[in-house]
C-alpha positions in Angstrom: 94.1 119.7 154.4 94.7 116.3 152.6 93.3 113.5 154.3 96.0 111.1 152.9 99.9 111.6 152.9 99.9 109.9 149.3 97.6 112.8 148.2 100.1 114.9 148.4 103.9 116.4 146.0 106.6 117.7 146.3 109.8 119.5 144.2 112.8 116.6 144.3 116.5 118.0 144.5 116.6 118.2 140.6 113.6 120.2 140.6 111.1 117.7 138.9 107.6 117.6 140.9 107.1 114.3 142.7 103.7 113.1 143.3 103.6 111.2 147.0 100.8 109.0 145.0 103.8 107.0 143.6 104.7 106.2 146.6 101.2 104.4 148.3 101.6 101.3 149.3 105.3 101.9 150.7 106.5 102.8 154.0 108.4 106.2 154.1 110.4 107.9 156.3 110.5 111.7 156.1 113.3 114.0 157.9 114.3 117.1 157.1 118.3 117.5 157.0 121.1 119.9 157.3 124.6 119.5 156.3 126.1 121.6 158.8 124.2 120.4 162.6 125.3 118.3 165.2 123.0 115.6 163.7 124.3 115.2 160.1 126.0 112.0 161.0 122.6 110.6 160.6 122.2 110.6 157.0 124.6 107.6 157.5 122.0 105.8 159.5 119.4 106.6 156.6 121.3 105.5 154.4 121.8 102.4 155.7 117.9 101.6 156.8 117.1 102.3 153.2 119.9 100.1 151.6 118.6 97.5 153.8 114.8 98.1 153.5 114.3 99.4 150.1 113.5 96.2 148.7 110.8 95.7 151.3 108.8 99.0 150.4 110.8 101.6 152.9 111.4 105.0 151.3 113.7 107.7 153.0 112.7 111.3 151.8 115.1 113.7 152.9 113.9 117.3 152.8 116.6 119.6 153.5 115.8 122.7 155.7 117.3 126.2 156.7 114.8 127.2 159.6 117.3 126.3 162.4 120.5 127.7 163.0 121.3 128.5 159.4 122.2 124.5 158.9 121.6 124.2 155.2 122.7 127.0 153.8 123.8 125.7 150.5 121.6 125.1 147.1 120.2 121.9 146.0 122.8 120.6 144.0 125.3 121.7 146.9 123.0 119.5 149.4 123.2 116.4 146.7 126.8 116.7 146.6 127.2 116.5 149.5 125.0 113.8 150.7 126.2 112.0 147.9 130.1 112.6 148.5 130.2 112.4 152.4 127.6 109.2 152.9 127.0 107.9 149.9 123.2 109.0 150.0 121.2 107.6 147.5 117.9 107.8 148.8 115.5 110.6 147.0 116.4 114.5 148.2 113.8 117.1 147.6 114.6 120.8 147.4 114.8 122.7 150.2 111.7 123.8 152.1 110.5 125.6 155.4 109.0 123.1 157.9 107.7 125.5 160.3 105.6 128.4 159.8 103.5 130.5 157.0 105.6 129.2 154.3 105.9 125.4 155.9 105.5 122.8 152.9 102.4 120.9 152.6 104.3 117.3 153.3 105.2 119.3 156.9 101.7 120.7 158.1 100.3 117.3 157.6 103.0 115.5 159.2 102.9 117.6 162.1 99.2 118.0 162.3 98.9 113.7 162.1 101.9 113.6 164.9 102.5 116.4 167.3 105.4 116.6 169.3 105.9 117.4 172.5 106.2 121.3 172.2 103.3 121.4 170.0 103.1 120.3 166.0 106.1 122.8 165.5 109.4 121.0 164.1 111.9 121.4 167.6 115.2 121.1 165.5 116.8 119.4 162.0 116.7 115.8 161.7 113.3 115.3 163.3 111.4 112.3 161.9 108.4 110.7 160.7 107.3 107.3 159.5 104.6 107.3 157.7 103.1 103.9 157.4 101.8 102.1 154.2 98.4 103.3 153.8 99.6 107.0 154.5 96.9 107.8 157.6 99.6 106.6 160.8 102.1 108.9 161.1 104.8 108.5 164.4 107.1 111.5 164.7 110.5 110.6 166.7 113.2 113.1 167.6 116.2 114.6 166.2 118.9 113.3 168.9 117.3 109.5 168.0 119.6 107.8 165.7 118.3 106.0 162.5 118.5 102.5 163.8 116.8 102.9 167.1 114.0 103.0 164.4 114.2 99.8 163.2 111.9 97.9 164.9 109.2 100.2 164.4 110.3 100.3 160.4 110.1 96.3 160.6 106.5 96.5 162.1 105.5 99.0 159.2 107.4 97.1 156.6 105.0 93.7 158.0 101.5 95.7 158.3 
């Protein structure tokens, strides 16, 4: 396993590989979203912590995920749309992936290998989060029930490290 977050890629929404690498030196925020969960209200939240942080080196990666409930059952462009339509996301998407299990995504079993939560490293639910901090080796995981801006603190002490 990858010793560094910026080490790693991934497959954005439109289906072009994204090297993590471009990222280094910026804080990002990875949680993986569904359209249709109790929780999508959030990507407002997001939204607005990377309108307001952007500037100051915090990236939002939303990775949209199926594994719970049957939440995201649309395809990528569906997912954009909708992000883009119902809270004017413009923070990066990338295409939908597993976060638990065999077929889990790379970005996911060294998020939840750096920051297990508390029923294991196993992702609980959608909208589960993790800030990865500039230097891509501290990683702090926070639940799906917390809203975006109860982060904010914890963003601004990144954002200052």
């Amino acid at each position: 396993m990858s010793g560094d977050f910026y080490e790693l890629k991934a497959k954005a929404n439109d289906g072009k590989d994204m090297e993590l690498e471009q990222l280094k030196g910026k804080v990002v925020l990875v949680v993986n979203t569904a359209s249709k969960c109790g929780f999508t209200p959030q990507y407002k939240g997001l939204q607005e912590l990377y309108a307001k942080y952007a500037d100051q080196g915090l990236v939002v990666l939303g990775f949209p995920c199926d594994q719970f409930a049957h939440q995201e059952p649309g395809g990528d462009g569906e997912i954009a749309q909708f992000c883009q339509r119902n809270f004017g996301v413009s923070f990066p998407l990338m295409a939908k992936v597993d976060v638990n299990g065999e077929a889990a995504h790379p970005v996911y079993k060294y998020l939840r290998k750096k920051a297990p939560g508390l029923i294991g490293d196993s992702i609980k639910w959608n909208f589960t989060k993790f800030l990865v901090s500039r230097d891509g080796r501290s990683v702090k995981r926070y639940a799906p029930n917390l809203e975006p801006e109860q982060m904010e603190a914890d963003i601004l002490k990144a954002l200052d490290a």
